[in-house]
C-alpha positions, 0 to 999 in steps of 0.5 A: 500500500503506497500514500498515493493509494490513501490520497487518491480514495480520500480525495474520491471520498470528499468530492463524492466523484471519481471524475471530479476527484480525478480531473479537480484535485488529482490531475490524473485520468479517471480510469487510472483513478478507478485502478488506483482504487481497485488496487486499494480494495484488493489491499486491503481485502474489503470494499471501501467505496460503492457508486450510487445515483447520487455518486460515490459513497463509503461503505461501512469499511470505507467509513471505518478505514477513512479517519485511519488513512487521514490520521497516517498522511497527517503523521506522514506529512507533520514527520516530513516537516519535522525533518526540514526543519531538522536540516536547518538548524542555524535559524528556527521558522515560527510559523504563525497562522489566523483566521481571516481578519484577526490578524489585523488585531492579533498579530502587532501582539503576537510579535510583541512576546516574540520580539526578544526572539525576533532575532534568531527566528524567521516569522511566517504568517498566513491566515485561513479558515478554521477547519484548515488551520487546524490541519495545517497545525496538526501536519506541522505546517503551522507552528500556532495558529488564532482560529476556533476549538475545531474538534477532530484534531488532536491539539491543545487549544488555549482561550485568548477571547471571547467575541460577543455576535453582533448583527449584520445588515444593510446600512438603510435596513429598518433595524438600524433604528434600533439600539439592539436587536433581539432575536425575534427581530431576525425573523422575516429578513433573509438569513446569511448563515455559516458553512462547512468551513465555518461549523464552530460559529454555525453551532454557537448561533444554532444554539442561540436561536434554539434557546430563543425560541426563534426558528430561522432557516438559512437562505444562503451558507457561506464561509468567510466574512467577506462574502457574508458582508457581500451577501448582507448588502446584496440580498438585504438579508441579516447575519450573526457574525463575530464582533471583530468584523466590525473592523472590516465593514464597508459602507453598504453593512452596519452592525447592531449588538443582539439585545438580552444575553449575548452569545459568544465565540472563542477565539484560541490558539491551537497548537500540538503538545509534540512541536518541540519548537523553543519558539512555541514553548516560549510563547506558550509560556507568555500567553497569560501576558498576550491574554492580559494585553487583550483585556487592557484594551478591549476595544481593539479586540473587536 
């Protein structure tokens, strides 16, 4: 059983097509695809995928085999890393991912604990979404990333904030004449809401209209704040969005706070207790302090 082998099922798994997985992710033909994969079942002795009318799907012993397979390329991946960083010795990478926007806030104080250190280390910077921060930690791509407590990844996550939701919506929508919006507000107005890439958010806001009382059904999904604003002003809809993107909004989107008890995201920083990177232990030591500087100026945390 080669790594080719696992990437190639993984990658038929996620898009649910030999053809998409073939011509999108792989760059290959489809039937070495349908090869690579049928060697992979004559491996492993069992069937691990069976075509449907709605594509290509899992068996039960494709569904077990699956998370083993990621779990083997990501170790692959994290000891591949481990050994470049190995063979350059003389200057230590810091390697720093965000999620998209925070590090406007984020990364002046992620530079100040690191700035004794600044010296002897070369600091890379990337932002993301969540679900791929993670990943790339957990392959040790990244050394540390700001992004949410993604579960299904074997990392350590620190709480660095808590970001109360606000709401988002047209700059001349009736509620701006309001102080703040309670939940029952958001009902009749389209409804933006959260996609795969953004599930941590997904579930805090599902849980908030639950426990209101409020049932609302998302008319579009998306995943970053950008294209939410986007969506915001041209379908005149409403979305619960964490407050720091109130620094990004432009003049077609304002913002409200919700009224009565506010739900709240975390932001954290993620990191694998197995990087034994002396620039991550050193600023893991001093995350009290970046938490401290937070909470001195909170308006800037926004």
């Amino acid at each position: 059983m080669e790594l080719r082998h696992l990437r190639y099922f993984i990658a038929v798994a996620e898009t649910g097509s030999l053809t998409v997985a073939a011509e999108r992710r792989l760059h290959t033909s489809q039937p070495s695809l349908s090869r690579q994969i049928r060697d992979l079942e004559d491996q492993v002795g069992v069937a691990l995928l069976h075509r449907s009318a709605r594509g290509v799907e899992l068996t039960a012993a494709g569904k077990a085999f699956i998370d083993h397979a990621r779990l083997a390329l990501t170790q692959v991946d994290a000891a591949v890393e481990a050994a470049r960083r190995a063979a350059l010795p003389s200057k230590q990478r810091f390697a720093l991912g965000f999620l998209t926007g925070q590090e406007m806030t984020w990364l002046p104080r992620a530079m100040h604990l690191l700035r004794d250190e600044l010296p002897n280390i070369d600091v890379t910077v990337s932002s993301d979404y969540s679900p791929d921060l993670a990943d790339a930690v957990a392959r040790g791509k990244l050394d540390l990333a700001f992004l949410r407590a993604e579960p299904g990844f074997d990392l350590s996550y620190r709480t660095v904030g808590r970001e109360p939701l606000v709401v988002l919506m047209p700059s001349d929508h009736a509620l701006t004449a309001r102080a703040a919006v309670t939940p029952q507000d958001l009902v009749g107005s389209p409804f933006i809401g959260m996609a795969n890439k953004a599930r941590v958010l997904q579930a805090v806001v599902d849980d908030y209209l639950v426990r209101s009382g409020v049932k609302i059904t998302p008319t579009q999904g998306v995943d970053n704040p950008a294209m939410v604003m986007s969506l915001v002003a041209s379908t005149r809809g409403l979305a619960l969005i964490p407050d720091y993107v109130e620094n990004l909004l432009p003049w077609s989107v304002v913002s409200r706070p919700l009224a009565g008890e506010v739900p709240t995201i975390d932001l954290v920083v993620g990191y694998s207790k197995s990087n034994a990177s002396p620039a991550l232990q050193l600023f893991v030591s001093r995350l009290g302090e970046l938490v401290a500087r937070a909470a001195d100026r909170p308006a800037a945390a926004s």
